[in-house]
N, C-alpha and C positions, 0 to 999 in steps of 0.2 A: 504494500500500500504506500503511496505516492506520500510526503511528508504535509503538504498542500490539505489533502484527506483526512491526515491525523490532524491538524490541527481544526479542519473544518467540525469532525466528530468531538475531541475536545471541549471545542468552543459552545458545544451545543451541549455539552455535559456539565459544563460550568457554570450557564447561562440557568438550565432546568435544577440544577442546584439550587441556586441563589434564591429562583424565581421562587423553589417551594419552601425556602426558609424565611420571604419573604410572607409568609401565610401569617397573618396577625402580630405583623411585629412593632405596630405602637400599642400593641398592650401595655398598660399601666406593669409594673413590677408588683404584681399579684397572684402570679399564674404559679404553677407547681413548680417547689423548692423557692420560692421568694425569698427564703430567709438567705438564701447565699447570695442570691440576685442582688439585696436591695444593698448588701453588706459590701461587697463591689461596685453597684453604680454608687454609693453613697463617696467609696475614695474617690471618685473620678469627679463627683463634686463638690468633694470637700477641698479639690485642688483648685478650683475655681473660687470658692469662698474663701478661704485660708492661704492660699499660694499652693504656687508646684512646687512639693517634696517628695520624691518618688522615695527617699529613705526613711520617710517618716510618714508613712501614708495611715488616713483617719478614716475611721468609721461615723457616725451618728451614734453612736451612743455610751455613754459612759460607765457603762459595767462593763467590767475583766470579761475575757474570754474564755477565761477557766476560772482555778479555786480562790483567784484573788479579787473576788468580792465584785466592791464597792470601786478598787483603787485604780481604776483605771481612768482618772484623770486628763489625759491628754487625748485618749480615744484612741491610743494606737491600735492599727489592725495589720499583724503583722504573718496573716494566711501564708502569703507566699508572696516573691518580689513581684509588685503590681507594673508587670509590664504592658498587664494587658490596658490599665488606664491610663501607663506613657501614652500608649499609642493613640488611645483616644481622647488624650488631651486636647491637642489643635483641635478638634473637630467642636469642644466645649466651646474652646478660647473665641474661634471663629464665629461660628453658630449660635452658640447657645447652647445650656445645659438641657439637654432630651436623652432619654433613655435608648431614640431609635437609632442613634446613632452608634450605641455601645453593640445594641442587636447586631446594625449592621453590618461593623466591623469584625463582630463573630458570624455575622452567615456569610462573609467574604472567604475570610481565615476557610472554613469549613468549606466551602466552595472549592477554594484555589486546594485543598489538601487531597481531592481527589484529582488531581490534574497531578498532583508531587506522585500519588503515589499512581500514575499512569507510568511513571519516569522510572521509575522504583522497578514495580512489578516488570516494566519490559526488560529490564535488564537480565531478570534469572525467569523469566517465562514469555508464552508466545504474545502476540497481538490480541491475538482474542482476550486473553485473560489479564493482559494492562487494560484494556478498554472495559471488559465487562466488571473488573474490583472498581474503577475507577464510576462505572455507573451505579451499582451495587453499593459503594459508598454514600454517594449522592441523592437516593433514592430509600434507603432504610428509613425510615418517619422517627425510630429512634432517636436516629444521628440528625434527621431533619431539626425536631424541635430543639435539642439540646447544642444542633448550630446555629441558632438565633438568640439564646440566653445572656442576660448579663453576667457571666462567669467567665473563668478564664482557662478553662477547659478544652473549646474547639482551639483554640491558639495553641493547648499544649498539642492535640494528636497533631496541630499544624508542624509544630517543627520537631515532632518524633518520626515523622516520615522523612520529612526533609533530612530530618540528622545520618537515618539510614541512607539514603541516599547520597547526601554529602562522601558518608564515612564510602560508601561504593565507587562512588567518583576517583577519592582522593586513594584507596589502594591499587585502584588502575592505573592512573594519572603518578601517583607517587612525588608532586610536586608539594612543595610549602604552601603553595596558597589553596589548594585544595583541602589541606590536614587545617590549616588554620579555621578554612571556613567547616568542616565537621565538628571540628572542636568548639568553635564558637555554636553552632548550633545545638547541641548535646548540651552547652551551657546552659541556651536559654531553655532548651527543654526542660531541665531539672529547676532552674527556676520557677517556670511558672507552674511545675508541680513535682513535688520534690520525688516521687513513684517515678521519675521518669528515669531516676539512679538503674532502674532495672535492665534499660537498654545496655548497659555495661555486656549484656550477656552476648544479644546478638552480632555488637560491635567487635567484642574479642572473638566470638564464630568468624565470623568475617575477616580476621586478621590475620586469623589460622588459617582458613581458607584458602586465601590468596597467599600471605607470606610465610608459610610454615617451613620452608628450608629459608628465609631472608630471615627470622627473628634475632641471628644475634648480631646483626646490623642495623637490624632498624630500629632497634629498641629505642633510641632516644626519640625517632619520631613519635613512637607508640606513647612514651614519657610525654613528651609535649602535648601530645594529643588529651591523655587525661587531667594534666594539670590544664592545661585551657578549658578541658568540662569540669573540673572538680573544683579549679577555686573561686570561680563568682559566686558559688553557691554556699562555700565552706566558709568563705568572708561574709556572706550575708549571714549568713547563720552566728556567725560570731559578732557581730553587728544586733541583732536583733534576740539574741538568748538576754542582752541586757535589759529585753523590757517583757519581762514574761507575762506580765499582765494583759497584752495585746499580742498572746499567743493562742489561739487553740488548744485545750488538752487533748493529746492524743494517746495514752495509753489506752483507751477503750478499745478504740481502732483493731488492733490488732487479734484480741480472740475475751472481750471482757465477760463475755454472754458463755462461753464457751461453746462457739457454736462448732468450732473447725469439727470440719472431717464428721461430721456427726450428719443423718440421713435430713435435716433443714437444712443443714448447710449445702448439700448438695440438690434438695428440693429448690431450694431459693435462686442459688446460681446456674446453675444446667436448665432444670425445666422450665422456670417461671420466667429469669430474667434472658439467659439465651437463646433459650426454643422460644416462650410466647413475645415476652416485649421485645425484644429486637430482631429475631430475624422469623416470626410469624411464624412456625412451622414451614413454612415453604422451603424459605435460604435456612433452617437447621438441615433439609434432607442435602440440601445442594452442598452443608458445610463439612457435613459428616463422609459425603461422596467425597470430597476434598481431599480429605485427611488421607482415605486410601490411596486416593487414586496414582500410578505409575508416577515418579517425579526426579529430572536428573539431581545429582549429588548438588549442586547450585543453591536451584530451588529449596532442596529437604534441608538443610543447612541450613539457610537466609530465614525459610517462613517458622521451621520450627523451632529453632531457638528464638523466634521474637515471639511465639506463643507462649512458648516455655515460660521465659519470661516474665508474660503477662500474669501466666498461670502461677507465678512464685508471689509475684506480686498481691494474687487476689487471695492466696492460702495465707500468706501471712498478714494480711491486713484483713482478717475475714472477718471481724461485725464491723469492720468497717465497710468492706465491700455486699455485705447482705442489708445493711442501715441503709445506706446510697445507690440508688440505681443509679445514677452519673459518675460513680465510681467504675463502672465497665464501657464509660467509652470510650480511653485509650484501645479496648478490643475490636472497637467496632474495624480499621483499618485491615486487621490480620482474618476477622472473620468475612471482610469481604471478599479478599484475595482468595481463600480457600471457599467458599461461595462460587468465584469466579470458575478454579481450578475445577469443581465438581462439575460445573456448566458444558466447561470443554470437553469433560469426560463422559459425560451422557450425549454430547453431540457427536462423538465420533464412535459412541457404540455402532456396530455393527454398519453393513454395505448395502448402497445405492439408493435413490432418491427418494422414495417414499420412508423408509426406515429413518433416514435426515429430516424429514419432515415430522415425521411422527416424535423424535428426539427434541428438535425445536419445539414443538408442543408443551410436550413435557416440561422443559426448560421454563418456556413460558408461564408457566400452569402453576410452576415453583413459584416464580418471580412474583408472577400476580397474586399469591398465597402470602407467600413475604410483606408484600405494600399493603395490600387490605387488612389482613389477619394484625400486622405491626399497627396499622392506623387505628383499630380498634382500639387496640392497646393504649396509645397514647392520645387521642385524640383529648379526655380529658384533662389533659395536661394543660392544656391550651386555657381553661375555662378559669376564670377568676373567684379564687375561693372566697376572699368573701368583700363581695361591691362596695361594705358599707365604710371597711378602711381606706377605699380612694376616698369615697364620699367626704368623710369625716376630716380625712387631710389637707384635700381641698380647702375646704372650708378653715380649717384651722389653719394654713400657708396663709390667706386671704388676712383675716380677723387677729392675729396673735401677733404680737411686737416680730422682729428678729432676731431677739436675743433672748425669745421665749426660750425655756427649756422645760421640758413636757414629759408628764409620766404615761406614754400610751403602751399599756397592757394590753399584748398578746401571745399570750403563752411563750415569752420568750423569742418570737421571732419579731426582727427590727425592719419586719416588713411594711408595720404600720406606720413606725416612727419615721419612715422613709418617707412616706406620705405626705407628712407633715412638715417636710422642709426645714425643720428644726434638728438640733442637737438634747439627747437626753436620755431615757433611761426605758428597756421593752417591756419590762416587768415590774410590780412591784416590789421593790427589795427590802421592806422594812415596814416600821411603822410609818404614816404619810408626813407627819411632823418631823420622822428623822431626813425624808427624803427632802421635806422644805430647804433644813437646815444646809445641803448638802445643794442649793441651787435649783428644785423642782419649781417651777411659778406657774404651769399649768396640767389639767390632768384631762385626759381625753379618752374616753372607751366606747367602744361597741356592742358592750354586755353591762347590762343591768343587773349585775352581779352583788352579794353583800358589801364587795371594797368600796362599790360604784354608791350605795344607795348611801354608808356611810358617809362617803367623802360629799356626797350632795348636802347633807344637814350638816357640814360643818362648815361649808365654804359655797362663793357664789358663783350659781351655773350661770354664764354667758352666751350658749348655743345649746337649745337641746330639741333632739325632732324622736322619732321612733329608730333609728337607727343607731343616733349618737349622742354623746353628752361632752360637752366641753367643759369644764370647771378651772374657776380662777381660785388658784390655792395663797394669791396674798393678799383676800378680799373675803372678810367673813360675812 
């Protein structure tokens, strides 16, 4: 196929990407998992409020992220290095603070990352199977919704492909600026999520692969290599262990439930989250044909140590990866490919023209099984849980000083508080008097709840409809 052709296909793969990530994306930051959404777009406009500090990036709200309380003071949120709100800084600075703009810079990212790993896959497989991982990417509803999110997610499997790729370039190529630029991408991969350390494995496959009689020559490349991936991350990390209050706890993550290896944990991950919500039934039969099917030493090398990989990845991080379904979308890339590979492999069963016909069918039959059976799955994702915290935030952004700071309770997620344009607190963390003291000046809910009806007979409501209640807590 003429290169003209590949890019003409490409372009039309990139474009049906984009178009169906583009499916409701000035949604309010309301929609399924807000609570990491809103906690992300809040740095990217807390850099406009505050300045750009990419090393000191703020949340909305002033409780720790873990077991230290109260004392998070400054609002640091320090997830993981917020490159994904570098990027979509200009676009604030210029524009204006909108959320579709963070969307669209993640349905770009997730876009462009099946066209990378077009790049990728052709390398250690045919034509067919670059074009069809690269449609098969673009087309899962999984990968659709969670590449329009304000999270920094599609950006990472962005340059986890790329990295691979990179690192395949640069053991061909064997030049400095090749190894520079793998390395720099392996960087940012493990920046913007630190799981991306996993890649170590397919990287050193690959080394051995290609250089297993050069190793004790090139070791110093290899050297350069991981210290360019290892220390922007090893330095942030040392940079940011100083403010643990605007850290995450993560010990839970890893098996606090005790779920590993136990028959949920395999219920959760295999059936529920890879067979039904991500590849529908249809792309499981196509991924499982995969895994079999005939593959040169290249390919079996390249795709399963980056499963492997994956697979270490989600055993040792397992209630973390059973709590989070967005925690399995670095797989989505590997289960496309093998998706892809099963395709090619029921197309060339058996000889001559109707048997090819009848195989395309099937293939089809898969595919269509995958998009529908997936969209079911996720469709409500999309739906906004609950209307009445835009409503309320609205309103409150409108009516409350700028230097309100607000107690809006919602079970802990700072999805509400994001609403409200203000800086303050998602829960209530104490007695309401201790919150005063501590800078609270207004309190706004959605549930008419005992804290709700209390705080109403002590202090004066300013806005209240069926849905919401605003209270001024420095006005009896």
């Amino acid at each position: 196929m003429s290169k003209y052709k590949q890019v003409i296909i490409l372009t039309i793969i990139f474009f049906l990407g984009l178009a169906l990530r583009c499916y409701k994306i000035d949604n309010p930051i309301a929609d399924w998992h807000s609570w990491r959404q809103a906690d992300t777009a809040s740095v990217s406009r807390n850099f406009i409020k505050e300045g750009f500090t990419p090393f000191y990036p703020k949340s909305d709200s002033f409780h720790a992220l873990n077991s230290y309380g109260d004392k998070n003071i400054n609002r640091y949120f320090f997830a993981e290095f917020p490159l994904y709100n570098i990027i979509a800084h200009p676009f604030y600075l210029i524009f204006g603070v909108n959320e579709i703009y963070l969307r669209l810079i993640s349905a770009v990212f997730s876009s462009l990352s099946a066209i990378v790993l077009f790049f990728l896959v052709k390398k250690y497989s045919s034509l067919l199977v670059a074009f069809l991982s690269a449609f098969f990417l673009n087309i899962i509803p999984f990968n659709i919704y969670y590449g329009r999110v304000t999270m920094p997610d599609p950006l990472h499997v962005f340059w986890s492909i790329l990295a691979l790729f990179l690192v395949t370039v640069w053991l061909e190529k064997k030049t400095f600026l090749w190894l520079f630029l793998a390395g720099t991408t392996l960087s940012l991969t493990i920046l913007t999520k630190p799981y991306g350390l996993v890649l170590g494995l397919p990287t050193a496959t690959l080394i051995l692969l290609n250089w297993r009689k050069e190793l004790t020559k090139r070791w110093p490349a290899i050297l350069l290599t991981a210290v360019l991936a290892l220390g922007p991350y090893l330095a942030w990390r040392w940079h940011i262990n100083r403010y643990p209050e605007g850290q995450f706890g993560t010990d839970w993550l890893f098996n606090s439930t005790n779920i590993r290896f136990t028959g949920a944990f395999f219920r959760w991950i295999i059936f529920e989250r890879l067979n039904k919500l991500i590849l529908g039934g249809g792309g499981f039969v196509l991924f499982f044909l995969g895994l079999i099917c005939p593959k040169n030493k290249k390919e079996w090398l390249c795709y399963f140590s980056w499963l492997a990989a994956l697979t270490i990845f989600i055993v040792v991080i397992a209630t973390g990866n059973v709590t989070h379904d967005y925690y399995q979308l670095p797989l989505i890339p590997i289960l496309a490919i093998f998706s892809a590979k099963g395709a090619e492999f029921i197309f060339h069963l058996g000889q001559g023209k109707i048997r090819k016909i009848f195989n395309g069918l099937i293939i089809l039959s898969l595919t269509a099984m995958m998009a529908a059976f997936g969209w079911f799955e996720v469709r409500g994702f999309y739906q906004i849980n609950n209307p009445a915290i835009v409503e309320a935030g609205k309103t409150a952004d409108r009516i409350l000083p700028q230097d309100a700071k607000i107690v809006a309770p919602y079970n802990w997620d700072p999805a509400f508080l994001y609403q409200t344009n203000r800086w303050g607190w998602p829960a209530i963390t104490g007695p309401i008097e201790d919150m005063i003291k501590k800078g609270a000046s207004h309190y706004i809910s959605v549930n008419y709840d005992n804290d709700t009806k209390e705080i109403m007979t002590l202090y004066n409501t300013i806005e209240q409809t069926e849905n919401y209640i605003i209270v001024d807590l420095t006005s009896k």
